[in-house]
N, C-alpha and C positions, 0 to 999 in steps of 0.2 A: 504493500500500500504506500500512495507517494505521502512523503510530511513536507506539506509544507509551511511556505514564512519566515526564509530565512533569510537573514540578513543579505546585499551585493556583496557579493566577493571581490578583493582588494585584486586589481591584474596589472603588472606591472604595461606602461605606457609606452611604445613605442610612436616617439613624435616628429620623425622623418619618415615620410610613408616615400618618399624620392628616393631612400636609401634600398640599394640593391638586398641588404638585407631581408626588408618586409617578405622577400618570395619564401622567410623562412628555410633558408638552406637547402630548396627542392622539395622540403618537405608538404606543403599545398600543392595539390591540384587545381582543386576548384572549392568556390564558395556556395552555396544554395541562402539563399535569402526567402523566408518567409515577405510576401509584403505589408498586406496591413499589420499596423503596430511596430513595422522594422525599416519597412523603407518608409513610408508617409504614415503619419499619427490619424488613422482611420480608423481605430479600433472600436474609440465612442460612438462613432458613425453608423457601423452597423450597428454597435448597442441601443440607439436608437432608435433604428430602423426596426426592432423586434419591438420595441415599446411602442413604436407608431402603427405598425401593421393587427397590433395584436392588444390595440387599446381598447376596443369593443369586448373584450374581457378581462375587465379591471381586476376579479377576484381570482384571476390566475397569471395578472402579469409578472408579480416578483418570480413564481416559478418559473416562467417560460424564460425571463431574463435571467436567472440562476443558470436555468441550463443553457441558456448560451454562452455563460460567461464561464462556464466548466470547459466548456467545447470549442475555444479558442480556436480557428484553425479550419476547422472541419465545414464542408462546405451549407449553404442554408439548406440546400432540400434534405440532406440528411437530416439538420437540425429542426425542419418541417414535420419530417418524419416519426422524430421524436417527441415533438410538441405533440404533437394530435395523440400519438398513444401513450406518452407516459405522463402528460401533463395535464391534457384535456378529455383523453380516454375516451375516443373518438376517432372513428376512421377515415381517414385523409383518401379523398378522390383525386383521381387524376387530372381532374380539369381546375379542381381549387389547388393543389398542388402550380400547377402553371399559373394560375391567375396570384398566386402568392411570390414568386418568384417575379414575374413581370413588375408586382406593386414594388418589391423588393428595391429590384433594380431602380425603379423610376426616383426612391426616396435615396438611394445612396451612390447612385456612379456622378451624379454633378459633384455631389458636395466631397468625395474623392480624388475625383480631379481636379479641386482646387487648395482639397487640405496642405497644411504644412510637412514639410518633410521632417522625418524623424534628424533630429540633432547628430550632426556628424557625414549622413546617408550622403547628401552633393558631397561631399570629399573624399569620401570612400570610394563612389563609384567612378569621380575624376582619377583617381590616382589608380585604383586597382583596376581597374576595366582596358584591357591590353596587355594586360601584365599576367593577371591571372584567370580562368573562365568562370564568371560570374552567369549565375542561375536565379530564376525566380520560380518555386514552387507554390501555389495558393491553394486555396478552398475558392475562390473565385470562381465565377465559370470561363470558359477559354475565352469567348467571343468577347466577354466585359472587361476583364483583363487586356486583350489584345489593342481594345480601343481606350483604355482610361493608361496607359506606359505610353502608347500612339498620343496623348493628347498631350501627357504631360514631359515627352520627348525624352523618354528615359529608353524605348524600346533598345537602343543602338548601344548603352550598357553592355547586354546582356548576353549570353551565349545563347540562351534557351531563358525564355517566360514563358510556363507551364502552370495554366490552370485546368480546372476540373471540368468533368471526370477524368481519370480515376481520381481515387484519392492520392493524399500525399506520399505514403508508402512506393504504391506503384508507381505513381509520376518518378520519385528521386531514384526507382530501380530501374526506371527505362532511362533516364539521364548517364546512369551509372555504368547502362550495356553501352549505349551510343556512344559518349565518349571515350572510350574505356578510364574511365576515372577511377583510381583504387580506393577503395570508402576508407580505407587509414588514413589518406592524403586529401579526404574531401572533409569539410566542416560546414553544417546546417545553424545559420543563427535566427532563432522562432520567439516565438510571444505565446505559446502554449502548450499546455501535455500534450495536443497533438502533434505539434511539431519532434516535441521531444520525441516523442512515440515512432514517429516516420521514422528519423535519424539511426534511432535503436533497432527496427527492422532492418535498416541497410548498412548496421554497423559501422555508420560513419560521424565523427566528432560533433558535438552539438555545444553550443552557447546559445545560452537564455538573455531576452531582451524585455526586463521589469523596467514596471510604473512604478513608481511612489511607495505604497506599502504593499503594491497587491504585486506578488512572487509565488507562480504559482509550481513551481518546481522544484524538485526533491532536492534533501541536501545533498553536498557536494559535486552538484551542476553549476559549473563556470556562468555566472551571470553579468551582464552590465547593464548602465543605464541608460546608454544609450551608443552610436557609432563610434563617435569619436574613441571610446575606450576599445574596437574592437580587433585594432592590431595586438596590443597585449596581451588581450583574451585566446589570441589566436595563438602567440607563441608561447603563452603559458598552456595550451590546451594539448600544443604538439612540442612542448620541449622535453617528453621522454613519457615512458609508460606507465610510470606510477603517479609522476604529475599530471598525466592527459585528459583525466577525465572522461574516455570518449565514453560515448553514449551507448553502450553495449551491456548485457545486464553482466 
């Protein structure tokens, strides 16, 4: 069972990202970046968006926003899915299924494409983008994704932006055959148990990206608070095996 609430872990700061060192001695492949909550501070947004679609039932909204906020990550029709049977104990049709996803989208891909970027994310991706293959795996779906990185002109980043279906498991194990990227050498940084969860399927290094108090991952998961700390994060994650932390059970 995960504990959490534990304190950001101290990483030391690597503050030349120009310095041929950042490639960590060969030992990076590739980064997988979660987006909302890691590249742009979207996260309220969709939290939102579950309060707004599902405010016509007052006496079940902390629940329904509970479980969203457990499920970090995971894309909304799974989390649709879940609403109607474990929260509202009701069966979800197919066509209110789409018409909840459409309302979805309508209430959160503007105000995404205009949120602020997570602190450090432009610098990260000026400096590492060339240097080493940067990935975006989401709960997003493909087509809103493809158009909200299109709008907000980060597309050209990236190696691969990867949203749903599948889930994030699968997305980062077809990354991981296409490129031949080796998951010792690749590092996932997320904003939830799911992300964490993915990482650990594909045995590849994970760093957690907390708010304020709310840290939802186990201890002795590498965390920051935000980019700018996540060259440090990275060489303390891969500077040997007992320090690495990787995300493997």
């Amino acid at each position: 069972m995960f504990q959490c609430g534990q304190s950001i872990a101290s990483v030391p700061e690597v503050r030349n990202l120009n310095d041929d060192s950042i490639m960590f001695d060969g030992k990076l492949a590739a980064i997988v970046f979660d987006f909302d909550g890691v590249i742009v501070e979207s996260a309220e947004i969709k939290t939102e968006a579950f309060r707004r679609l599902f405010a016509h039932r007052p006496e079940y909204l902390d629940d329904i926003v509970a479980l969203h906020e457990r499920h970090v990550g995971l894309d909304r029709f799974t989390k649709f899915a879940m609403i109607y049977r474990d929260v509202l104990h009701q069966p979800l049709a197919v066509d209110e299924m789409e018409r909840l996803g459409r309302r979805f989208k309508s209430i959160v891909e503007e105000s995404v494409t205009q949120c602020e970027m997570v602190t450090g994310a432009q610098d990260t991706l000026d400096r590492f983008a060339g240097r080493i293959p940067l990935a975006i795996v989401s709960g997003t779906p493909q087509g809103e994704l493809d158009a909200i990185t299109e709008r907000r002109k980060l597309r050209r980043y990236f190696t691969a932006v990867s949203g749903s279906p599948p889930g994030k498991p699968e997305l980062i194990s077809l990354l991981l055959g296409k490129y031949h990227w080796r998951p010792q050498h690749v590092v996932m940084v997320g904003d939830g148990l799911t992300d964490l969860e993915a990482a650990r399927a594909n045995a590849i290094g994970f760093i957690g990206r907390v708010r304020a108090e709310r840290n939802p991952f186990p201890q002795g998961t590498s965390v920051i608070a935000d980019l700018t700390h996540l060259p440090g994060a990275i060489a303390a994650l891969l500077g040997g095996a007992a320090e690495a932390k990787l995300a493997v059970p």
